[in-house]
C-alpha positions in Angstrom: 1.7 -13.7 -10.2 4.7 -15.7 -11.8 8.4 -14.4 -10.7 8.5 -13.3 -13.7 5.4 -10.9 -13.5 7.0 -9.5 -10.3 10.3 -9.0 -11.4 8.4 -6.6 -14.1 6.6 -4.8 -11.6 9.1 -4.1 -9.3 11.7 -2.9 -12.3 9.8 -0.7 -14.8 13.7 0.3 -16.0 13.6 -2.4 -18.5 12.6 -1.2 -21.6 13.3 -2.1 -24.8 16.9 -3.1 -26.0 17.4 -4.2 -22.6 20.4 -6.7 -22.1 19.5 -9.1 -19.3 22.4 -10.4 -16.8 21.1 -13.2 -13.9 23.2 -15.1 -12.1 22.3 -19.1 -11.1 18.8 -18.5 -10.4 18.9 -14.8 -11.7 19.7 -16.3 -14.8 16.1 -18.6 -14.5 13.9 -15.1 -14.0 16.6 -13.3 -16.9 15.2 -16.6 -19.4 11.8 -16.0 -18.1 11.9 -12.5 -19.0 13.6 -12.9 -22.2 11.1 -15.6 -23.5 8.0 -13.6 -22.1 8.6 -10.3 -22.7 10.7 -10.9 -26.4 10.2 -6.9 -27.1 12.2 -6.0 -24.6 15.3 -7.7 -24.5 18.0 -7.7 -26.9 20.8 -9.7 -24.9 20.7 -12.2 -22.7 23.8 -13.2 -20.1 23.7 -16.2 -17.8 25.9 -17.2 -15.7 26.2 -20.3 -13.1 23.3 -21.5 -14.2 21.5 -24.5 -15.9 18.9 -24.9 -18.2 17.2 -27.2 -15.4 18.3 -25.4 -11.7 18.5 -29.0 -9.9 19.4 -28.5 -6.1 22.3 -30.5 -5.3 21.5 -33.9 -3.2 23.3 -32.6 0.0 22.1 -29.1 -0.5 18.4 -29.9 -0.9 18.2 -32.5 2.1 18.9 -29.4 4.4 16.2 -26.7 2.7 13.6 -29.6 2.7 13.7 -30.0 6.4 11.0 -28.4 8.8 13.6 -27.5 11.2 15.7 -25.1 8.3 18.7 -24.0 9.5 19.9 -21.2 7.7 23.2 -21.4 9.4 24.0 -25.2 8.3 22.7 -24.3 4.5 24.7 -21.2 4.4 28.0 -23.7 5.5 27.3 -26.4 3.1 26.2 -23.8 0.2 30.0 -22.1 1.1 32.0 -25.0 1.0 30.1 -26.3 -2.3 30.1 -22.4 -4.2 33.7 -21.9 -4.2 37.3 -23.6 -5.3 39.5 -24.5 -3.1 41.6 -21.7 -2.0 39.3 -18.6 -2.5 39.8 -16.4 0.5 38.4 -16.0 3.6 37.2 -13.2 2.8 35.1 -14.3 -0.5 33.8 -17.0 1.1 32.3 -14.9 4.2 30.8 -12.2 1.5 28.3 -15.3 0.6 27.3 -16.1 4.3 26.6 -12.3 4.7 24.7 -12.8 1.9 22.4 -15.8 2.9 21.9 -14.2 6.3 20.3 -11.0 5.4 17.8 -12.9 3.3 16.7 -14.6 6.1 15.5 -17.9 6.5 12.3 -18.2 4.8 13.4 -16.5 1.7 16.6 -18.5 1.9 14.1 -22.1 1.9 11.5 -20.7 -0.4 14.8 -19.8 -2.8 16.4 -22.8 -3.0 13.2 -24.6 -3.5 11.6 -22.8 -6.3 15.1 -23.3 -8.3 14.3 -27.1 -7.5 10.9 -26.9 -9.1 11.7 -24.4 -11.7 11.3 -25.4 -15.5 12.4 -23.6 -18.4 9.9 -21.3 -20.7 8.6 -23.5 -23.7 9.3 -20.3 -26.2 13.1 -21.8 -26.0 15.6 -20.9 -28.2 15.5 -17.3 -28.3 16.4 -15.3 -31.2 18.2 -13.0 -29.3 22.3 -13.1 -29.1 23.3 -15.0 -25.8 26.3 -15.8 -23.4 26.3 -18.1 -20.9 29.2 -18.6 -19.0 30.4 -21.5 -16.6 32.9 -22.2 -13.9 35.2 -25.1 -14.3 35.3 -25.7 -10.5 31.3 -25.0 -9.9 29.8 -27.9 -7.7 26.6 -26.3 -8.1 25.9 -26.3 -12.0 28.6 -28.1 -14.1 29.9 -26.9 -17.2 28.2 -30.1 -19.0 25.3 -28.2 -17.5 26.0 -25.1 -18.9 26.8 -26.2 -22.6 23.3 -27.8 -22.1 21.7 -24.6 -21.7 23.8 -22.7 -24.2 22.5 -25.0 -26.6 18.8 -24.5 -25.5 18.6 -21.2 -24.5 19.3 -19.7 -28.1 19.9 -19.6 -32.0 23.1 -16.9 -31.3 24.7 -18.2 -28.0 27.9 -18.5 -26.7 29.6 -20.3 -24.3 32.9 -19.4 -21.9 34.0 -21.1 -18.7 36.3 -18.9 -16.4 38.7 -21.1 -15.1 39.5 -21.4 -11.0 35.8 -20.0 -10.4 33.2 -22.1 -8.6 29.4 -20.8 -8.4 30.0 -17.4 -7.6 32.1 -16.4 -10.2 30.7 -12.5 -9.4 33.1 -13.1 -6.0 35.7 -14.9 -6.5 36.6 -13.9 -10.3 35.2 -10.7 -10.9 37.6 -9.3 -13.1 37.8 -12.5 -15.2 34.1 -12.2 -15.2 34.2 -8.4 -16.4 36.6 -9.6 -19.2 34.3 -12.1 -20.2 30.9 -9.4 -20.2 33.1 -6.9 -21.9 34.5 -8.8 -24.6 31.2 -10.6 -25.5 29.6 -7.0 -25.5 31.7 -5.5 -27.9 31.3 -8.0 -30.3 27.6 -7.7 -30.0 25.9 -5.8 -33.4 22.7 -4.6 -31.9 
C-alpha cells in the first residue's frame, strides 16, 4: 500500500471539501492525497516543504548508516531546523519529538523523503498555499517557489521571516496569521 493508501485508511475524517495542511514531508502525503483522491480536497497548505524532499548532504550521511544513531540525527536535524536564537526550549520540543518515534521510523522517515517523487497529476486545480521560511536549511525558499509553481493553477506563496524548518515551533503565531489570512480569502 502507498503512504498515501494508508494515510486514507487510518483517517476516514477526510471527506469531501477537505482542506489539507502537511508540514515538510506531511506536505509530500497532503500532495499525494490531493492529486489521488481530487474529490476530496478542496485546499491544499504546505509548508517547509519542496516539490522534490532532497535530504540534506550532512543529514542523509547519518540516516544512511547501519549503525543509526538517533541521538546524532536528532542533534544535527536541531541545529539545521531552526534560526539562530530560537529558544531552548523550541529547540528541545523537536528532540522530544524524534525520540518518541524511535529509531527505525526516524531512518525509514528520512529516507522515503529522499526517495520520494512528486504525483504526475501536478498542478492541481485546487486553491493552494505554500509557505517557506527564510532561515530554513532544510528546504530553501528557491525550493519552495519551485513547488508553488508546480504544485497548482491557484497557488500562493509566503515566507515567514526568522523561521527555520519548523515554522509550527518556532513561529506559530506568524504561521496562524499566515493560515488565517489565506483562509479567509479562500471562495470555496
Amino acid at each position: 500500500a502507498s503512504v498515501t493508501e494508508i494515510f486514507l485508511a487510518s483517517t476516514p475524517q477526510v471527506h469531501a471539501g477537505a482542506v489539507l495542511v502537511g508540514h515538510s514531508m506531511g506536505g509530500a502525503i497532503a500532495t499525494c492525497v490531493a492529486a489521488g483522491w481530487p474529490h476530496l480536497v478542496d485546499g491544499l497548505v504546505l509548508i517547509n516543504t519542496a516539490h522534490k524532499l532532497r535530504v540534506a548532504s550532512a543529514l542523509r550521511e547519518q540516516i544512511e548508516r547501519d549503525d543509526f544513531d538517533l541521538a546524532s540525527v536528532a542533534a544535527l536535524m536541531t541545529a539545521m531546523a531552526f534560526p539562530e536564537g530560537t529558544a531552548a526550549g523550541v529547540r528541545d520540543q523537536l528532540g522530544a519529538m524524534l525520540s518518541q518515534t524511535g529509531a527505525g521510523t526516524a531512518q525509514a522517515d528520512f529516507l522515503a523523503c529522499q526517495r520520494y517523487e512528486p504525483p504526475e497529476a501536478l498542478p492541481l486545480r485546487i486553491p493552494s498555499l505554500v509557505v517557506s521560511s527564510d532561515s530554513d536549511k532544510l528546504f530553501s525558499s528557491k525550493a519552495s517557489r519551485m513547488l508553488a509553481e508546480k504544485v497548482s493553477t491557484s497557488c500562493t506563496h509566503t515566507v515567514v521571516r526568522s523561521s527555520g524548518h519548523m515554522t509550527p515551533l518556532d513561529q506559530p503565531e506568524a504561521l496562524r496569521q499566515v493560515l488565517y489570512g489565506w483562509l479567509r480569502k479562500q471562495r470555496w
